[in-house]
C-alpha positions in Angstrom: -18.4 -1.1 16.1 -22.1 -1.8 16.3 -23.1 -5.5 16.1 -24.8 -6.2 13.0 -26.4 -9.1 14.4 -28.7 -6.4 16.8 -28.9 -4.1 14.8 -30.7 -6.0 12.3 -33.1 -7.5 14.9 -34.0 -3.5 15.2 -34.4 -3.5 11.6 -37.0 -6.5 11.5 -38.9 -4.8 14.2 -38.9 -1.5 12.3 -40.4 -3.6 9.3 -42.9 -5.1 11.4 -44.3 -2.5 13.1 -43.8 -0.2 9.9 -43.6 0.6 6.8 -42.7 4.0 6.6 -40.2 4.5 4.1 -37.8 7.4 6.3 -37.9 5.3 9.3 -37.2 1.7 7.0 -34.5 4.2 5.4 -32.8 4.8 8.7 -33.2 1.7 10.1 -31.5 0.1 6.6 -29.2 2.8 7.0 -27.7 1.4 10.5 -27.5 -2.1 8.5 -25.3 -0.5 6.1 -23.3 1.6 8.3 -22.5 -2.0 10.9 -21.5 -3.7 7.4 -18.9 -0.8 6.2 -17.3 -0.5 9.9 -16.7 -4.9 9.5 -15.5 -5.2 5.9 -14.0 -1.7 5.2 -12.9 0.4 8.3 -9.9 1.5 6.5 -11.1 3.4 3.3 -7.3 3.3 2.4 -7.4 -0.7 1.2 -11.0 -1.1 1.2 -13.9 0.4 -1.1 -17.2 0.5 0.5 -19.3 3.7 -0.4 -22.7 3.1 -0.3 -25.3 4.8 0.6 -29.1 4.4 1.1 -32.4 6.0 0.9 -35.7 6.9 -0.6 -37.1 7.8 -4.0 -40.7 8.2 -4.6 -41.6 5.7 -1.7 -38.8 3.2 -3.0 -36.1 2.7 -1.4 -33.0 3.1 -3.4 -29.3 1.5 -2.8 -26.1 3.4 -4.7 -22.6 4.1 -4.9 -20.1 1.4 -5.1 -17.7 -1.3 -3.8 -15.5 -4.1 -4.7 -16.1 -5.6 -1.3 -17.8 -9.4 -2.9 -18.7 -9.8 1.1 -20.2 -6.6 2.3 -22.1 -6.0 -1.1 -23.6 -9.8 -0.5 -24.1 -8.8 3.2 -26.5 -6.1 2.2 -27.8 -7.5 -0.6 -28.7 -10.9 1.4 -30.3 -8.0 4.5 -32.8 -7.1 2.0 -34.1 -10.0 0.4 -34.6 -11.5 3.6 -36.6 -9.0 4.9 -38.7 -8.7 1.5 -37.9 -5.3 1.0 -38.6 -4.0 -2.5 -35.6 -2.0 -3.6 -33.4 -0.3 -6.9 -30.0 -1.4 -6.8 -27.6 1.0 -8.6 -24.4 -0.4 -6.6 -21.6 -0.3 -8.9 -19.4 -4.0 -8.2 -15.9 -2.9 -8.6 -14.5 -4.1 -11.6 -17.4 -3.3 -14.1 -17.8 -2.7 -17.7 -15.9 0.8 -17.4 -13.0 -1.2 -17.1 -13.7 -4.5 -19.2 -11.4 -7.2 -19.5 -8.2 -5.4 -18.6 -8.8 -5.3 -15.2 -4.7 -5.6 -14.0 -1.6 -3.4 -14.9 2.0 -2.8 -14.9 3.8 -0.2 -13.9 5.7 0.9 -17.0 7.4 4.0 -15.7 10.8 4.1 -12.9 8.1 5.2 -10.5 4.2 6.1 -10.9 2.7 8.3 -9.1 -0.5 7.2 -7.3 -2.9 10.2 -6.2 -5.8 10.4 -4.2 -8.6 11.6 -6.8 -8.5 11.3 -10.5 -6.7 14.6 -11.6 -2.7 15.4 -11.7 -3.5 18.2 -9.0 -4.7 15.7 -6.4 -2.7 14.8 -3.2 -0.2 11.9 -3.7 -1.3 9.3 -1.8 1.8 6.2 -2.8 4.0 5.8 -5.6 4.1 2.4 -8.0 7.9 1.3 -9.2 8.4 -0.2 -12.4 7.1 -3.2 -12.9 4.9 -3.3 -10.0 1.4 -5.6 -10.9 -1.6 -3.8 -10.3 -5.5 -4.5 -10.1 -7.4 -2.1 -12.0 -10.7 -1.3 -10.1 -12.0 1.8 -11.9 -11.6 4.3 -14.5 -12.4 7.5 -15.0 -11.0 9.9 -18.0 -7.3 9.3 -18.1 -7.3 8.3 -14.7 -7.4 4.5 -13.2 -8.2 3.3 -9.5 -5.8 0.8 -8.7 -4.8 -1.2 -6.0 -1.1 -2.0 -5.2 0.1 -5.3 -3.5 0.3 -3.6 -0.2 -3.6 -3.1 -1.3 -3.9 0.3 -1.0 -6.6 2.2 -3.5 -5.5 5.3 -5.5 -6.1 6.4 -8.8 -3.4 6.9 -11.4 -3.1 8.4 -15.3 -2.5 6.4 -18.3 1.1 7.4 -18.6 1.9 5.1 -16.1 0.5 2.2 -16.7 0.0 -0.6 -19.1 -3.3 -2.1 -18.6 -3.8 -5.7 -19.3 -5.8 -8.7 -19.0 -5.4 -11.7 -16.6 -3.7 -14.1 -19.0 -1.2 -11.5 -19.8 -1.1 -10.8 -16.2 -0.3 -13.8 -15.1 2.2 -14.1 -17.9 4.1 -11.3 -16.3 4.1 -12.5 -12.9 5.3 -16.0 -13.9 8.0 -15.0 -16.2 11.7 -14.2 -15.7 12.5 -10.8 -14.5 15.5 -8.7 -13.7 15.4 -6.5 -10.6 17.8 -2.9 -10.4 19.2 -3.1 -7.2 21.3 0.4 -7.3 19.9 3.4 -6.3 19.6 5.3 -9.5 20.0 4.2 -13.4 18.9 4.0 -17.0 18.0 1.4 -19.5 19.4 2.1 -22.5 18.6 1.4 -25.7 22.4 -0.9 -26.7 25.2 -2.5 -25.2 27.3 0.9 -26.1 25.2 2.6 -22.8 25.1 5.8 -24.8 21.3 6.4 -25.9 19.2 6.2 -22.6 15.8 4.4 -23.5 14.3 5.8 -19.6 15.4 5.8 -16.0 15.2 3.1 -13.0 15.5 3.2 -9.6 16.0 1.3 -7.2 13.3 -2.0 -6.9 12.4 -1.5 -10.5 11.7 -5.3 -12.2 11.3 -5.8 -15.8 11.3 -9.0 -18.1 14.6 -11.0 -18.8 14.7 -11.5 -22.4 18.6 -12.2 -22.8 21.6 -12.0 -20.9 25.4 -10.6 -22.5 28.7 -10.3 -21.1 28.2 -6.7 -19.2 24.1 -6.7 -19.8 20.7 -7.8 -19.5 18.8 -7.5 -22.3 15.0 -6.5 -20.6 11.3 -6.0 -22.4 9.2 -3.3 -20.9 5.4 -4.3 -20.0 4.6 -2.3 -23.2 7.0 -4.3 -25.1 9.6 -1.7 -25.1 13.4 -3.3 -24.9 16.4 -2.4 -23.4 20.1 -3.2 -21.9 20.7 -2.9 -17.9 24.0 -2.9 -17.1 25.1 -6.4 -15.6 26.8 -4.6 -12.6 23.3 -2.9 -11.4 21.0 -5.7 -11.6 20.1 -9.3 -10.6 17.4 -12.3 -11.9 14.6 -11.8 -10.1 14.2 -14.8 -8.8 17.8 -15.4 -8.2 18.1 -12.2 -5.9 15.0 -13.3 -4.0 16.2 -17.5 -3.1 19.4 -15.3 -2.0 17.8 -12.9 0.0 17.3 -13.6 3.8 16.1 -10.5 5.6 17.9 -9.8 8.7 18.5 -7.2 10.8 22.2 -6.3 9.0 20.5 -6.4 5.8 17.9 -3.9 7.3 20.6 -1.7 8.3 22.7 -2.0 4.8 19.6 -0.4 3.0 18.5 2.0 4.9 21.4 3.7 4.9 21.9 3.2 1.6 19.2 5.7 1.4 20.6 8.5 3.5 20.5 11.6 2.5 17.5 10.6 0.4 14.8 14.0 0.0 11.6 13.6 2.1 8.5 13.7 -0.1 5.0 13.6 1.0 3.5 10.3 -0.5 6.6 9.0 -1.8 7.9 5.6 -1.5 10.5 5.2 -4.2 14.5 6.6 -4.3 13.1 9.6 -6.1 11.9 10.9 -2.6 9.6 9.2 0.4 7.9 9.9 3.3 8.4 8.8 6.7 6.7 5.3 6.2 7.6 5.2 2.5 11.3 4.8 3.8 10.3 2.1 6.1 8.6 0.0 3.5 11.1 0.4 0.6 13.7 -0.5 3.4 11.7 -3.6 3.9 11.1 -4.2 -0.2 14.5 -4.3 -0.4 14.5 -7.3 2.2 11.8 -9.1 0.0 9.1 -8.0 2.1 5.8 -6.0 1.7 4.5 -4.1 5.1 1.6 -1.7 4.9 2.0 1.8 3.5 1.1 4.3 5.9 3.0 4.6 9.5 -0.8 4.2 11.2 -1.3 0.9 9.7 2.3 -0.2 10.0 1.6 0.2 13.7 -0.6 -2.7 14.0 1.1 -5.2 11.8 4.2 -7.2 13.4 4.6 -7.8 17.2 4.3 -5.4 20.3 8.1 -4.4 21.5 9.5 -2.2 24.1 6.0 -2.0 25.9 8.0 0.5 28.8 9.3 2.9 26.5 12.8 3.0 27.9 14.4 1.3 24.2 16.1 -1.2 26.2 14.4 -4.5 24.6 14.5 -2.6 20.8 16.7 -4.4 18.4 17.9 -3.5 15.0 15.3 -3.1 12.3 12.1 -2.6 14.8 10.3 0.1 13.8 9.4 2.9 16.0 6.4 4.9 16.3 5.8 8.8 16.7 2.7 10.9 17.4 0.7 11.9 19.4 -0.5 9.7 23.0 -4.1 9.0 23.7 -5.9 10.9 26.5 -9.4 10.4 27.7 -11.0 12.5 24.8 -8.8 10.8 21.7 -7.4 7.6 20.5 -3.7 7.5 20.1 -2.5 9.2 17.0 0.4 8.0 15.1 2.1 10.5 12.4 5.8 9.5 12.0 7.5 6.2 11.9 11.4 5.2 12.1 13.9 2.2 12.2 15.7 1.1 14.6 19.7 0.9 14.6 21.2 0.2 17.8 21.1 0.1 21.7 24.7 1.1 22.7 23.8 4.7 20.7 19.7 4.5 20.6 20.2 5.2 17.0 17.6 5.2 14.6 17.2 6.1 11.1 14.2 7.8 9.4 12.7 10.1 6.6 11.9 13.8 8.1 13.1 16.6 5.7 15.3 14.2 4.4 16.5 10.5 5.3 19.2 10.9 8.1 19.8 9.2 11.7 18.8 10.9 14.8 19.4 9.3 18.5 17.5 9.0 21.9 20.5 9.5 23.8 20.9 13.1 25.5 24.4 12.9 24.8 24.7 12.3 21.3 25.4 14.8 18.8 22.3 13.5 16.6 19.6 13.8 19.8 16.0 14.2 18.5 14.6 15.7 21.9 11.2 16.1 19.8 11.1 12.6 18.5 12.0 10.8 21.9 8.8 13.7 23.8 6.2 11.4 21.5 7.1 8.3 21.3 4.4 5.8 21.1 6.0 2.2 21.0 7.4 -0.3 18.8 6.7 -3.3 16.5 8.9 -5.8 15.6 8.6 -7.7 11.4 11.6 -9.5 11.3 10.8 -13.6 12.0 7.0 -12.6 12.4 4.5 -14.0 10.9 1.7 -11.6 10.1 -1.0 -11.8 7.4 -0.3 -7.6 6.8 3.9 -8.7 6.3 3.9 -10.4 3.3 6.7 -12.2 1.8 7.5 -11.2 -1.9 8.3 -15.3 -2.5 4.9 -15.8 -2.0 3.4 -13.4 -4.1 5.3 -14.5 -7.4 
């Protein structure tokens, strides 16, 4: 990263010396660049797209960010110097989304795509019930951002937009989590009419509780029954829940056999690091979505590669190993199960457990050729871990 601090010396001199509008445009345009590389390196969890140059002689900044910092940063850079300049920066949340700038999930599972059209890529899915901020819309499409703050845009459908009394509302209020893998709300205590589905980690509001039922409200006020037998309180689950290694264990396999899907991160199907953080969910913790930011959260294990210090719920990381003409890339991501069989568990094709050991009958020979490391989340603290008692 360049340092912003010299590069804006250059930037002075260049104003001094000139006042030619290309070169102030470059020279502005290495300000810019130093402040997107500090606050938003990671496009994924961060918006900062904009851009800068010149217009009839006037120098002209655009595009948009919901970066409070950077867009300061830049602003502050040019006042200072006394630069005469347009701003058509969009701030992210603006008037195209107004005051309902949170959400709900109101689906079993949303999916989260990378542009605003039903043909884009899947980038992460949403369960129900999950809060959201609302950054954007465009058409029927919103850009939200998920706890684990990753950006994505997502239709109407799937959503129930809202404003930040009603948010808070919903995050303060009593809630019933599905804890089995697959289910249905339905519309009476007879279980006959199904009102929709719900998988596994779907939350919705506690409005009563029967003898075999909990009687839930939908964030757009739909109601329901869950069956008493498949659910928990919210908050009751969570005071219970102490994630440990066993635990890890216990859900991940609870999920074998589950399909792989590219983006996915819900019971429905999941990717290789989708499978790693709804393991973790399920152990009342959030980690970050994709397998190459997973690999810099927690804390450095097995640094010799031999698996002998691993221990049960690390995760382990796959890809390709740097060289002297490319970083280390990491594409694939897996849990840890055990020493005495160098077990571990993850999503490729489908959820299943492969080992390190030659002489096992589950050896992953391709797996074990690029392996990168190790990180360890259990008993770490980590501002990229974050504990689900903490955001409620």
């Amino acid at each position: 990263m360049k340092n912003l601090k010299f590069v804006y010396i250059l930037l002075i001199l260049f104003v001094i010396s000139c006042r030619n509008s290309s070169i102030l445009e470059s020279a502005l345009e290495g300000v810019n660049k130093s402040i997107k590389e500090k606050y938003a390196p990671d496009k994924r969890v961060a918006i900062y797209d904009v851009v800068i140059n010149s217009q009839k002689n006037k120098i002209v900044i655009s595009g948009e960010t919901n970066l409070k910092k950077a867009y300061n940063k830049l602003l502050d850079s040019l006042q200072s110097l006394d630069i005469g300049y347009v701003n058509k920066v969009r701030f992210l949340p603006d008037s195209a989304v107004g005051d309902k700038q949170f959400a709900i999930a109101r689906n079993s599972v949303i999916n989260i795509r990378s542009n605003p059209k039903h043909s884009a890529e899947l980038g992460t899915q949403g369960l129900l019930g999950m809060p959201l901020k609302i950054l954007d819309k465009k058409g029927d499409f919103y850009r939200v951002q998920t706890p684990d703050n990753y950006i994505s845009w997502v239709d109407k459908g799937g959503i129930t937009p809202i404003n930040q009394q009603e948010f808070e509302a919903w995050k303060t209020a009593k809630k019933v989590i599905f804890t089995e893998n697959f289910g249905y709300v339905y519309k009476d205590e007879s279980f006959n009419e199904i009102i929709s589905d719900i998988s596994l980690g779907g939350l919705l509001k506690f409005m009563n509780e029967n003898t075999n039922s909990y009687q839930v409200v939908y964030p757009d006020k739909r109601t329901g029954f869950i069956k008493k037998e498949q659910a928990f309180i919210y908050n009751e689950w969570l005071d219970n829940l102490k994630p440990s290694d066993l635990n890890i264990e216990i859900i991940a396999k609870k999920m074998d056999g589950f399909p792989y899907l590219w983006g996915g991160t819900s019971a429905k199907g999941m990717d290789c690091s989708g499978f790693t953080k709804m393991v973790y969910l399920m152990n009342g913790l959030i980690i970050p979505r994709d397998a190459s930011q997973q690999v810099h959260a927690g804390e450095v294990v097995d640094k010799n590669l031999d698996f002998t210090n691993l221990e049960k719920g690390d995760l382990l990381f796959f890809g390709k190993k740097a060289t002297e003409e490319s970083k280390q890339k990491v594409t694939h991501v897996g849990i840890w199960l055990n020493n005495d069989k160098q077990e571990f568990i993850h999503a490729s094709g489908n959820v299943h457990i492969s080992s390190m050991d030659k002489t096992h009958p589950l050896y992953d020979e391709f797996n074990k050729n690029r392996y990168l490391g190790s990180r360890r989340y259990l008993g770490v603290t980590d501002k990229n871990i974050i504990n689900l008692k903490e955001l409620y």
